[in-house]
C-alpha positions, 0 to 999 in steps of 0.5 A: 242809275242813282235812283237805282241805287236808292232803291236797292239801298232803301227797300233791300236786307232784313226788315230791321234794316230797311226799317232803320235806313228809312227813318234815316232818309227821312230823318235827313229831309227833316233834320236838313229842315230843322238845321237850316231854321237853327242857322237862321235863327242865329243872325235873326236873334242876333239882330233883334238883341246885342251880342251881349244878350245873346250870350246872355240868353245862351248862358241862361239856356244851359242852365234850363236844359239841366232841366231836361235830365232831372228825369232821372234817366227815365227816359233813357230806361223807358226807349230800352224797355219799350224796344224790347218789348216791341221786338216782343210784341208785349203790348201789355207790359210796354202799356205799363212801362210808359204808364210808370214812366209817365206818372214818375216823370210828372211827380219828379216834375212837380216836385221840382217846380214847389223846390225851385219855387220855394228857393227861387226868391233867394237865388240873385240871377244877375250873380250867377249869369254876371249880367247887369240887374237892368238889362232884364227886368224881373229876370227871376219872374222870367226864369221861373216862368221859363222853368215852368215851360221846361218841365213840361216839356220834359214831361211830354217829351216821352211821346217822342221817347215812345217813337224812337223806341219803335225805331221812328225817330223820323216821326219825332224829328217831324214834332220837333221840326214843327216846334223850331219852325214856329219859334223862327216865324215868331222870331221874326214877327218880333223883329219887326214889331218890337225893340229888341228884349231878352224877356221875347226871346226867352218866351218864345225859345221856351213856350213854343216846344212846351205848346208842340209837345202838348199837341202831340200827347193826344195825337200820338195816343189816338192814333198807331198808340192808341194802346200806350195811352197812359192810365192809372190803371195800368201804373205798376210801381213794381216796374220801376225798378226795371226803368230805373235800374238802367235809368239811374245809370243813364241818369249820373251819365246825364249829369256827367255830361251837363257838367262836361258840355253844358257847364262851359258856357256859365265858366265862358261868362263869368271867367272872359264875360257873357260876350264871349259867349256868343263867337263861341256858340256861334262856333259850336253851332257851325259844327252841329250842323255835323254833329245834327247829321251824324246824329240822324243815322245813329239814332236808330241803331239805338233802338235797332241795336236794342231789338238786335240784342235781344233777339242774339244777333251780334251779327247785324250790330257787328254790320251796323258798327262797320257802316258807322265808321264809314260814316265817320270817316265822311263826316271827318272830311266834312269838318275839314271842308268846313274849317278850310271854308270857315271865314267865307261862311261866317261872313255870309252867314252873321256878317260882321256882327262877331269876329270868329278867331280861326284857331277857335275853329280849328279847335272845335273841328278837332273836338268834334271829330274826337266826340263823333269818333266816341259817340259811335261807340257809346250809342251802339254800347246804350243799345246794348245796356253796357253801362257801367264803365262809360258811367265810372269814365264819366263821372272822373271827368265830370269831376275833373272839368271844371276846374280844368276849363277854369284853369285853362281858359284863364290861361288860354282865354276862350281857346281853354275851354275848347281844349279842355273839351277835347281832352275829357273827349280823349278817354272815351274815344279809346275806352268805348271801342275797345269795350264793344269789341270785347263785347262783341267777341265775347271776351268782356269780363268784370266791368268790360260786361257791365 
């Protein structure tokens, strides 16, 4: 009976559909994959390095995954473009547009890395992570090092870009899988051969992708993508006004949500101190594991609403909406399970090495519900190309975050900056489905339509 149902519930509708419920599938194996190796990866790193170099090394990853947005949004305009011309089947056009990208990409990168060596010399990193000078030697080496990492990895992380557009966001997952798999064997043999060092850990989190991604440029282009190769012949300058049209707006949403969701670690260490900032990851990364879920069956209908527009059929986005929401629905009883079983799980999970307060779970169960109620929305909105009121709400709450969060957690203490996430959530979660159904119904006008 069951296989039955899976049958007829993977291999039956238009070919779009059956495309986007089987990436889903499979994306679900590799994600569950990849989730439990970030669960265990936190009691691992946890035992190899106090908590307060933990949060230490938590704090200094956010500010490296800004990196991942000085892309301009570029990526965001190349799985946009790259869609449609898939659903057209233009292989010439979609040839120039990852070529572009490619050469921007790698020229915004290197530009990057000479200014970011040019002011590193200046920059006190034990000021800005409020961490003592002597708990990581040459810490500035090791940021510069790392940096260098990143932006390689946001270079060749187009090749994932790539297969997401071609509504194969399985395939993507595989690679990043690979990379998290290698990086936990790599946690672990350093564990039982060395003392516990920032300097490690910071290595392997960032090398480790940077190496995977570099083994993928070539094998992504000498197979299925053979014809996307990236060329200089095939560079048209011309086009990047197409890319970044819709990149630039992608991009100021980008440094938008940097500073509503990235931001609250660096506010967490230097209002409460960088131990603090470890019960509260350990808290958001509980969550993620829903977040991750949800995640893996929205990523496709970006691509998939994309080709759907473009070819006029409201019909199926309107389809696809409605089972989102029935998936949300489920996933909102899951973070109920989890906040009620939330004790048991810690203790298993990180033992007594950070107690984790009940309101802080509470607190977060209700922002994440808030956020997956809104990414719902937002991601069938990106599919589209309505940009320009998420862009306008996202930047007044970008504005108004920080000094929110710093406000309240020096009023609230950790609670605040959970708080203050869950109220720059609030706009969002009310704008963004009213905008789609306006859209849907034909009756966006002005910046409802823009």
């Amino acid at each position: 009976m069951i296989s039955k149902w899976i049958t007829l519930y993977f291999f039956s509708g238009d070919v779009r559909s059956i495309r986007a419920k089987r990436n889903i599938l499979l994306s679900f194996i590799i994600k569950g994959a990849s989730i439990l190796i970030s669960l265990l990866l936190v009691p691992l790193t946890l035992n190899y390095l106090s908590p307060y170099e933990y949060g230490v090394w938590l704090t200094l990853s956010s500010i490296l995954t800004w990196v991942n947005y000085f892309d301009i949004g570029l990526a965001n305009g190349l799985r946009n473009k790259l869609s449609v011309t898939f659903a057209n089947g233009n292989r010439s056009l979609g040839h120039i547009y990852v070529s572009t990208t490619f050469f921007l990409l790698t020229l915004i990168m290197a530009v990057c890395f000479l200014l970011f060596l040019s002011i590193q010399p200046f920059i006190d990193w034990s000021i800005i992570l409020n961490v003592a000078p002597e708990t990581v030697k040459n810490l500035n080496n090791v940021i510069l090092v790392a940096f260098v990492f990143f932006c390689l990895s946001l270079v060749f992380k187009l090749t994932g870009i790539i297969l997401i557009a071609d509504q194969r966001p399985a395939t993507n997952d595989l690679i990043t899988l690979t990379g998290s798999a290698l990086s936990l064997i790599l946690i672990y043999i350093l564990t039982r051969t060395t003392e516990g060092s920032l300097y490690n850990v910071i290595m392997t989190f960032t090398a480790v992708p940077a190496f995977i991604l570099l083994l993928s440029y070539p094998v992504l282009f000498a197979t299925r993508y053979r014809y996307l190769k990236p060329s200089v012949k095939a560079i048209r300058l011309k086009y990047s006004k197409d890319l970044m049209g819709l990149g630039v707006q992608f991009f100021i949403m980008q440094i938008s949500a940097i500073v509503i969701f990235s931001s609250s670690n660096i506010i967490i260490s230097q209002v409460l101190g960088p131990e603090q900032v470890t019960p509260y990851n350990i808290v958001f990364k509980y969550f993620s594991v829903v977040t991750l879920m949800f995640n893996i069956v929205i990523t496709p209908m970006w691509s998939a609403t994309t080709e759907a527009y473009a070819k006029g059929d409201l019909g199926w986005i309107n389809k696809g909406m409605k089972n989102m929401l029935k998936i949300w629905v489920l996933s909102v009883g899951g973070i109920v399970i989890m906040i009620g079983c939330s004790g048991f799980v810690y203790h298993l999970w990180i033992g007594d090495q950070v107690i984790i307060p009940f309101k802080l779970t509470l607190l977060m169960g209700i922002y994440s519900i808030l956020l997956l109620w809104s990414v719902c929305f937002s991601t069938f909105l990106y599919g589209i190309g309505k940009l320009r009121l998420q862009l306008l709400n996202m930047v007044i709450l970008a504005i108004l975050f920080i000094p929110l969060a710093i406000w309240m957690s020096k009023m609230m203490g950790i609670y605040g900056i959970v708080v203050a996430l869950c109220l720059t959530n609030l706009s969002g979660a009310i704008l963004n489905p009213i905008q789609f159904k306006k859209i849907l119904s034909k009756k966006a006008h002005g910046i409802w339509n823009a």
